[in-house]
N, C-alpha and C positions, 0 to 999 in steps of 0.2 A: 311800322311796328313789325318788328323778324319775329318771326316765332320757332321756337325751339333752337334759341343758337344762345350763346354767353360772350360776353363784347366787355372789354373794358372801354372804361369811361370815368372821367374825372370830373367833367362838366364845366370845364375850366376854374375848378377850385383847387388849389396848392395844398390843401390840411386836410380835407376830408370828402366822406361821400359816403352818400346815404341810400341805402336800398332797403324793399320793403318784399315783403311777401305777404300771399292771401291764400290758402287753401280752402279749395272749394267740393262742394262734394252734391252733385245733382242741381246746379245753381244753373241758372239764364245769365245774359249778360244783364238786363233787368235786377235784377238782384243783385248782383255787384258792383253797377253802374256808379251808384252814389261812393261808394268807397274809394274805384278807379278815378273820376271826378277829384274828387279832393286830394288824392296823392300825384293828379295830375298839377292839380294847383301849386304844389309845394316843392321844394327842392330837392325833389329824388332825382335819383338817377336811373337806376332801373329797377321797375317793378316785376315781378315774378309771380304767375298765376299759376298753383300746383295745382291741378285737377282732381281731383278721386274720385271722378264720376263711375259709376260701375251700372246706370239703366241710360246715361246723358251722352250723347257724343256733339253736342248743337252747340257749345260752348267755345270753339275755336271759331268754329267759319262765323256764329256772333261777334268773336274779335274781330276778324278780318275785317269784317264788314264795316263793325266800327270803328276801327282805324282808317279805313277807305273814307266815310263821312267826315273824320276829321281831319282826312288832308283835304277833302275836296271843299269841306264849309268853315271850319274854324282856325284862322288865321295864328292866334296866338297859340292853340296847342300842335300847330303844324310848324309855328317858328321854332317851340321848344323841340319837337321829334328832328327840325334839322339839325337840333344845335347838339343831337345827340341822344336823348332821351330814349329809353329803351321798354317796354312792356313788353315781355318773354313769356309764353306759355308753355308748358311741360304737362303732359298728362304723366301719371302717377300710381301704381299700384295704391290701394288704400289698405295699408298698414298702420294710419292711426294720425292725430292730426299734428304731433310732435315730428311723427315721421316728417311727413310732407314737408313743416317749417323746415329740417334738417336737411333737407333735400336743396332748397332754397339757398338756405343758409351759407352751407360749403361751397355753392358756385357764387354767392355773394361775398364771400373770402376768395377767392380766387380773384372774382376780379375786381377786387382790390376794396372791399365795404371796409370804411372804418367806423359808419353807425347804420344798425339793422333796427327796421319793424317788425315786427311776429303783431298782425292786424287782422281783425275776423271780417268774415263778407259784410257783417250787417252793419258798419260803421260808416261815419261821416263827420269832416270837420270843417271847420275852415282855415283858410290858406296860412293863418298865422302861428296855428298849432305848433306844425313842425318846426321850424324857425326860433321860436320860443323856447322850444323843448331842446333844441341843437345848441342854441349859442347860452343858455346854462348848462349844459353839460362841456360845452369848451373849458369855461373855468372851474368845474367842478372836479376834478377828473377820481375824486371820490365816490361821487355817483356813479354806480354801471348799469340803472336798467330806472325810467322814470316811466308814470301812467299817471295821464289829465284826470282832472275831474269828468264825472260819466254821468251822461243824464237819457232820462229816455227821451224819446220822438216830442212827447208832449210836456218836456220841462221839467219834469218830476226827477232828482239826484237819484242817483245808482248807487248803493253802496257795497263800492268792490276794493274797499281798500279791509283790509283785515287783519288781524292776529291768526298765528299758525292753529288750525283748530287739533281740538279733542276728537276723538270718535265723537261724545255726546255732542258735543259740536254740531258735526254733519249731519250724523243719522237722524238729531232731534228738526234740523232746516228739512230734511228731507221729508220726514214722514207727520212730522206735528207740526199744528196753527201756532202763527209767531205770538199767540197772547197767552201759549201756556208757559212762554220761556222769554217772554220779551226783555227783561231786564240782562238775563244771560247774554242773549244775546245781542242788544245794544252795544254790551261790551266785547264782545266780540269783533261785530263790523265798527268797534272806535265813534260810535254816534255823536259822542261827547266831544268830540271835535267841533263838529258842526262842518266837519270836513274843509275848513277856515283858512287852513294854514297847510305847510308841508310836512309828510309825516314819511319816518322813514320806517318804513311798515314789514314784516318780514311776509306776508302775505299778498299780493296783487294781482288783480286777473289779467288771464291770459288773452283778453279783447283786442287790447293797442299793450304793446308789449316794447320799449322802446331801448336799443340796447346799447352801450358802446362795444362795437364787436368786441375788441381785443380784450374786454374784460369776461365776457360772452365766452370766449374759448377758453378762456383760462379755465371757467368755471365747470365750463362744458355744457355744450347743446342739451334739447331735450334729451329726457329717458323713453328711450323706443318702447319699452314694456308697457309705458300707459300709453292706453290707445289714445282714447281722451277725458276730460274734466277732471284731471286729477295734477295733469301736466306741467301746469301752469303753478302750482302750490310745491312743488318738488323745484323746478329751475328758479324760483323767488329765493326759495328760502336756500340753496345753493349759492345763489349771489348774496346775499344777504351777510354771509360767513365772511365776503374779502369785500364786499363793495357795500355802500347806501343803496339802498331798494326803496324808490321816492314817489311817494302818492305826489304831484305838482300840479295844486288848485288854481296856478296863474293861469292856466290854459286850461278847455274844456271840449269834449268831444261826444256826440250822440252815437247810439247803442241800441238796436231796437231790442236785442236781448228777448228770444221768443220762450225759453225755459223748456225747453225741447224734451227734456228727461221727465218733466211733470206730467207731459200728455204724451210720451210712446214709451211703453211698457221694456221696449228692449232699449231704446235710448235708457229708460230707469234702471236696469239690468245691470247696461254698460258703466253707469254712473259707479252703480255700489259694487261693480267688482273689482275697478281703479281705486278708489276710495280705500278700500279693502287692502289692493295692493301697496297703497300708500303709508298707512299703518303696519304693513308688515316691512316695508324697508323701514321707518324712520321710528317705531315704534307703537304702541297702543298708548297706554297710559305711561309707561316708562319713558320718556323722552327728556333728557335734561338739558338738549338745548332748543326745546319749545319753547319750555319754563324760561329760560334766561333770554330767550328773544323776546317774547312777549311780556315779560317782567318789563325789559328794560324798553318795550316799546311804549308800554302804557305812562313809565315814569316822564318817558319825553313828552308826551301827552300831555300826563297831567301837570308837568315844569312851563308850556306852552299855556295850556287854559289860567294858568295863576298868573304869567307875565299879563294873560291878555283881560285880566281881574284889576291888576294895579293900576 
């Protein structure tokens, strides 16, 4: 595994190739192990570890080290590293976590992605994930950005597929108990699904983020101005405008999801002055085309619960 250098590689596939990236920010290899693991499993080609450590520097010579283990013990991931396979490390100024992806991203255009992950450290999947998600978007090519079903550690669904929100929206998730707004918000995260089927949502988090590049640049990479948690709701609903934006319940991936912004006052800080800044590019209450995304996303919703009533 080279670190800090950029390699094409095709992986001897003629049509495509898929690369991922993770930003990391004061992580062990311990903490990212389960993530690197499963994209070890899958058909990537090469992974990209942006660092943003700024108190961490133990995060590289951890790779090496683990790379060293896995040429010297594990046969099938030392067959994949000869056949090519690349995990690339880059430390990083932290300028925000879109940054990073960005960073990633354009040396993943370079050489040569025609499908990117934008993937958080605390994820895990299994080998089939990717695969499933690649060869429906071969025939799709209306889709530009899909995200699995999400569950946490102990089986419980995540629900991060969403409608573009309102201020009350957010600020009511953030600061008030879901039982003074539970029905609002039901509709909001699309509960009514039962998250059952596929839904092309203008809202998807920024966890497993799965792209086809060439639609990806069309639309354009992150917005550097959100540092983070707001990121990920601005490049959705971006794509959303030329491409399907696909909640895809065939497949499914765990998320330990720690809610970081609940328990550190400046992580909540960070939250609500993205937030802020997202309402001031895209609107407050004046927004008309939240209304016509989410109009027409609930209709397809609820065209879907009545087929699945007959």
């Amino acid at each position: 595994m080279r670190v800090q250098e950029t390699i094409f590689l095709n992986y001897g596939r003629l049509y495509y190739m898929l690369t991922a990236s993770i930003v990391t920010y004061d992580h062990h290899l311990l903490d990212i192990e389960p993530v690197l693991r499963s994209l070890f499993a899958s058909p990537v080609d090469i992974v990209y570890v942006i660092d943003q450590s700024e108190n961490m520097f133990d995060l590289k010579q951890e790779l090496l080290a683990f790379a060293n283990r896995v040429l010297k013990g594990e046969p099938e991931l030392k067959e994949k590293l000869q056949k090519g396979f690349q995990l690339l490390y880059y430390p990083h100024e932290n300028f925000g976590y879109g940054s990073g992806h960005n960073f990633a991203i354009k040396m993943a255009v370079e050489a040569g992605s025609t499908h990117h992950l934008v993937v958080n450290p605390d994820i895990w999947f299994g080998p089939e994930v990717i695969p499933t998600i690649l060869s429906y978007m071969k025939f799709h090519p209306e889709v530009g950005q899909i995200m699995p079903r999400v569950f946490y550690p102990n089986g419980n669904e995540q629900r991060l597929v969403k409608l573009l929100p309102t201020p009350f929206d957010v600020f009511a998730r953030l600061c008030l108990p879901d039982r003074f707004f539970y029905r609002h918000n039901a509709k909001f995260e699309l509960r009514h699904s039962n998250y059952s089927y596929s839904i092309n949502a203008p809202y998807l988090s920024g966890c497993f983020m799965f792209f086809d590049t060439k639609a990806l640049l069309e639309v354009g990479m992150f917005d550097e101005h959100f540092f983070m948690y707001a990121e990920d709701i601005d490049l959705t609903r971006r794509m959303h405008r030329k491409y399907q934006t696909l909640f895809f319940p065939q497949t499914n991936i765990y998320h330990k999801f720690s809610r970081a912004s609940h328990r550190s006052f400046r992580l909540f800080r960070i939250h609500i002055i993205n937030i802020i800044m997202y309402f001031n590019k895209w609107g407050w209450w004046n927004d008309p085309e939240r209304e016509e995304f989410n109009k027409r996303c609930l209709s397809e919703v609820e065209e879907c619960n009545s087929n699945l009533i007959r």
